[in-house]
N, C-alpha and C positions, 0 to 999 in steps of 0.2 A: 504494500500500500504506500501512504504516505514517504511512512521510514526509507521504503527500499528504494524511491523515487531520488529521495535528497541523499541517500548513500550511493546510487547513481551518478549523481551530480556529483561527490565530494572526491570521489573515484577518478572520475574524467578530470580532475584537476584545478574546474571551474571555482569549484569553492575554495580550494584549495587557498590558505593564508599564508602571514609569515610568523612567525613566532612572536609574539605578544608580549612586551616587556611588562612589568612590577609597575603598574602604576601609583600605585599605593604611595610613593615617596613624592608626587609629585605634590606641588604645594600649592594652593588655591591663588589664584589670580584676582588683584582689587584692579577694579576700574577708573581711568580718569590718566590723571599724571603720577609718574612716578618719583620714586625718592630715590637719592644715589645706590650703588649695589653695595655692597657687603662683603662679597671679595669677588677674587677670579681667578680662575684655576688654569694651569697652560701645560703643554704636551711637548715633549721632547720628542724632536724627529729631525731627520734630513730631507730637505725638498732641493732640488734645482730646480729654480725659475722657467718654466714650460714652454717659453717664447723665444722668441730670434733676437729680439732687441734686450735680453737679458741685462739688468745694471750688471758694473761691477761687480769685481771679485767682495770687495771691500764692502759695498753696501747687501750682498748677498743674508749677513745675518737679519738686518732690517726689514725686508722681501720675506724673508721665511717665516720672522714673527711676526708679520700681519698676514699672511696664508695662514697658520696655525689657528691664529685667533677668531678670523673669520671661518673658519673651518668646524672649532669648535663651539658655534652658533647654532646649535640642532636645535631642536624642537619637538614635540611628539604631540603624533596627531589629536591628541585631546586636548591640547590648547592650540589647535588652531580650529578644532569646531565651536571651541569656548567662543572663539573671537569669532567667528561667524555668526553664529548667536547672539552677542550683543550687539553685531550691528544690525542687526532686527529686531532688538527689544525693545520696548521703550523708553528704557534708557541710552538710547543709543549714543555711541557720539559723533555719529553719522544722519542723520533723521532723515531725509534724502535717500539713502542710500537704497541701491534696485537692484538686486542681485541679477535680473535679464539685461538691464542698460548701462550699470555704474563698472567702471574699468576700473584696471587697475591704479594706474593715475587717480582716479578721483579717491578711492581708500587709501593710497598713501599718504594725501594730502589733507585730509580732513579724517582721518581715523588713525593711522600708522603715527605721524610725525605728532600731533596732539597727545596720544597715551604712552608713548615714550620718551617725551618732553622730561624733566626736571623741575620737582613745583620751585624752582627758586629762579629757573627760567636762563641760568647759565647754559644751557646745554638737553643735553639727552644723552641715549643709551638706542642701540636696535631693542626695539621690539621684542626679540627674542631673548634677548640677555635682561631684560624686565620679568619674560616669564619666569625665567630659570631662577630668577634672585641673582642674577650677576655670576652662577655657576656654569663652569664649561660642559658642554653636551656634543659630542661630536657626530656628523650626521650622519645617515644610513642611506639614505634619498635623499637625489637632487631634486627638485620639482621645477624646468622647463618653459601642483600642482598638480596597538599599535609601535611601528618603526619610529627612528629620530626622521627627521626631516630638515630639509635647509631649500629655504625662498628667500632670495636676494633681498624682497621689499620687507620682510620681516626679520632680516639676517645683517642686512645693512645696515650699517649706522646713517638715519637721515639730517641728523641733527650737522655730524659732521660734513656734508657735501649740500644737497636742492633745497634742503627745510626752507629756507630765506630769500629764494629768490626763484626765477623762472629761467634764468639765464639771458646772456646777452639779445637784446631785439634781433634781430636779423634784417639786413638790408633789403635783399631782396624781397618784393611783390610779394610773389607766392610764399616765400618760407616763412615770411613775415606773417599771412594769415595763417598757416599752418601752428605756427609758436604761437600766435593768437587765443586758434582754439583749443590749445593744448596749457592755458593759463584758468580755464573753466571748466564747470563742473558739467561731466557729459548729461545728467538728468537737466539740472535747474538751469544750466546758462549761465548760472553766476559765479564769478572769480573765489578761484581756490583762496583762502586764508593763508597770507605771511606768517612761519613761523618766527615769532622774535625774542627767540633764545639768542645768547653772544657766543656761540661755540663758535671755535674758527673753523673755519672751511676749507677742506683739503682734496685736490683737482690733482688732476695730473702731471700738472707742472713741478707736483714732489711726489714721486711715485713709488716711492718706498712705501708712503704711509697712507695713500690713497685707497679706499679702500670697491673703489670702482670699476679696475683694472686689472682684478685678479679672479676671477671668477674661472677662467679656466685654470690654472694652477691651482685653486681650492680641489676640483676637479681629479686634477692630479694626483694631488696630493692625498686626498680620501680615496683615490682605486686604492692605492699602496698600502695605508694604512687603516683599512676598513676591509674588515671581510667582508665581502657577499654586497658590498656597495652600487648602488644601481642607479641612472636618471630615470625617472619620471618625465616624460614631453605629454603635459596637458595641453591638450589644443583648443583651442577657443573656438567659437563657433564658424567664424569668419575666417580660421586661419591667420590672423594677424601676428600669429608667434612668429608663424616663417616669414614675417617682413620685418623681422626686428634682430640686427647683426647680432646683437649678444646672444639671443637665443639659438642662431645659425650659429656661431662660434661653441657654444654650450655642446651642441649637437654633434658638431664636428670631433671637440676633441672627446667627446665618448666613444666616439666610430674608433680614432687614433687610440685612446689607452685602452680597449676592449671592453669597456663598461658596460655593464646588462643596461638595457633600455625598455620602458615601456611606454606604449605609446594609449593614453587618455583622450576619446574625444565623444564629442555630444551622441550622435549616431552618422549611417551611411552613407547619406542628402548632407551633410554636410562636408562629408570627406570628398564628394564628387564635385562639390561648388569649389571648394577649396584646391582640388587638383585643377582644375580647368583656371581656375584664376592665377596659377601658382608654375603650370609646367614650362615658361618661360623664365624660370627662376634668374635672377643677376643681383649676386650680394652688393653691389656696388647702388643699386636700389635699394636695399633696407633701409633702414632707421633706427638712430637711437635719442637715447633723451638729451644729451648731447655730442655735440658733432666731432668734439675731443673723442669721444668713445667710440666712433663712427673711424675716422681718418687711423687711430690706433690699432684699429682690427684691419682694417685695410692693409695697411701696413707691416702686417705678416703676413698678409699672401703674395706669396712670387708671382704666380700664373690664374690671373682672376678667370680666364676661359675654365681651365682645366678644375678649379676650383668650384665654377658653378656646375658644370657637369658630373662630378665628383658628389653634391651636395644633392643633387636630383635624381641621381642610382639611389643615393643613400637613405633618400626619404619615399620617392617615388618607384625603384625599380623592384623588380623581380622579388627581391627580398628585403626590401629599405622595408623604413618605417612600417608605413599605410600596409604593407601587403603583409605584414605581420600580425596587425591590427586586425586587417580583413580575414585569417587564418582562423584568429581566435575568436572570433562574430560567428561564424560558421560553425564553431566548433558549442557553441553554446547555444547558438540556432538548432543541431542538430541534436543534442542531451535535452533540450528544451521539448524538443518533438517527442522524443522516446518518453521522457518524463511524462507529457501529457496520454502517451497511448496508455502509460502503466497506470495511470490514473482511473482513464475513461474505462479499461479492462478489468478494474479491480473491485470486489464485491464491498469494502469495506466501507460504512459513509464514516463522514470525517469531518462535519463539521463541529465535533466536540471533542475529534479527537487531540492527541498530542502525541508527541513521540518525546521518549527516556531516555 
């Protein structure tokens, strides 16, 4: 009956989990702003800088301890459905907030950068390092998006880099309206909120301590030092991941250090709107939040042809991304069928039943 249906399913793989850490020590999260941390705990390793334009030998130790640090920014999935959840309750600190229309932009800026502020208003903390109490977590999954987890927008410190500003106007017409509407909020229309804490702000222009520019060497450096470490590629509805460089660089170097991948998306119709809008791929088209971070990633590709072709086997071919994705749709399409025969075949009623 029932049972042998969902032991069916569990058999095929589908339900199949991962192992479930001790939530038990996990400590309740208050709402609002936070107060300084407590301590911070850090991880002895060896990393080389994962890029071509590598600093020096000399600044190497500096590069490895802001890799580690951000590295060990994990999270677990029970606080980030915490924070989904308040941004629907009534206390939100988003009120606005539309889980079908509000991007990620609009929750970094009016939810992310406000609950990880500092009530003294010197600064902040990532988001992450608020849940933890200031303790290191290192992660298990990338998200692209319960395991540890690591999401840039909850793993970054925003205080230290966008909190304060939008960045430079743009001269140009178009890129001008573009930076435009990328200063409001996608529901209301109305201009995101200045964060006006006094952290300094650190770009790439000191790229030891930036902490915007390493997201692949985090990358790296958890294959190595994380067993069974995987990315997650959540895709949005619209595909707008694959127009965004960092997410294409993300993607890439998990192809390069052999990282398991799983790829997350809405359903089918989407995956088919998103191929047809996408099989032209040219990273030199992407976007990022800024153009610093754009012309950087550029800047490590020798052979941008080879590179986009490279990136469209890898997501679109024979066994990239999508066709993996579609493998496993299929495969729970067809336990889905078998499930229901066992059902409709089965003399047992079961609307009171349970299974032990």
């Amino acid at each position: 009956g029932a049972c042998n249906a969902i032991a069916l399913a569990v058999l095929s793989g589908i339900c199949m989990g991962e192992r479930q850490p001790n939530l038990a020590a996990v400590s309740s999260r208050s709402s609002g702003s936070c107060s300084r941390s407590r301590s911070r705990s850090s991880a002895s390793s060896t990393l080389e800088p994962n890029i071509e334009d590598s600093p020096g030998q000399e600044e190497h130790s500096d590069w490895q301890e802001k890799v580690r640090e951000l590295a060990y920014r994990g999270f677990h999935l029970e606080q980030l459905l915490d924070f989904c959840a308040e941004l629907g309750g009534q206390s939100s600190p988003m009120p606005d907030f539309n889980p079908w229309h509000s991007t990620t932009n609009d929750v970094v800026r009016e939810a992310v950068i406000p609950l990880s502020r500092y009530e003294d208003g010197s600064g902040g903390v990532a988001l992450a390092t608020k849940w933890n109490w200031g303790e290191g977590l290192r992660a298990e999954r990338l998200v692209t998006h319960t395991r540890v987890y690591w999401v840039c927008a909850f793993c970054v410190n925003q205080h230290a880099s966008i909190c304060g500003s939008f960045g430079a106007e743009p001269k140009d017409q178009a890129a001008r309206q573009k930076w435009e509407r990328g200063t409001l909020n996608s529901v209301t229309q109305k201009p995101y909120p200045l964060c006006p804490c006094t952290q300094p702000k650190i770009y790439n222009d000191t790229p030891q301590a930036c902490e915007l520019n390493k997201f692949d060497d985090i990358m790296a450096f958890l294959s190595r030092s994380q067993d069974g470490f995987t990315q997650v590629v959540a895709m949005d509805l619209s595909f707008d991941l694959l127009s965004r460089a960092w997410c294409i660089a993300e993607i890439a170097e998990a192809e390069k250090s052999f990282i398991p991948q799983r790829v997350v998306m809405h359903s089918e119709q989407s995956m088919i709107r998103g191929y047809h809008s996408l099989k032209h791929f040219d990273i030199q088209q992407c976007e990022a939040s800024r153009n610093e971070d754009k012309q950087y990633i550029l800047g490590k590709i020798s052979d941008i042809t080879a590179f986009n072709e490279h990136v469209q086997a890898m997501v679109f071919g024979d066994h990239g991304l999508l066709s993996r994705w579609m493998d496993g749709r299929r495969r729970l399409q067809t336990v889905g069928r078998v499930v229901a025969r066992v059902m409709s075949t089965s003399d047992t009623r079961l609307p009171n039943a349970s299974c032990t």
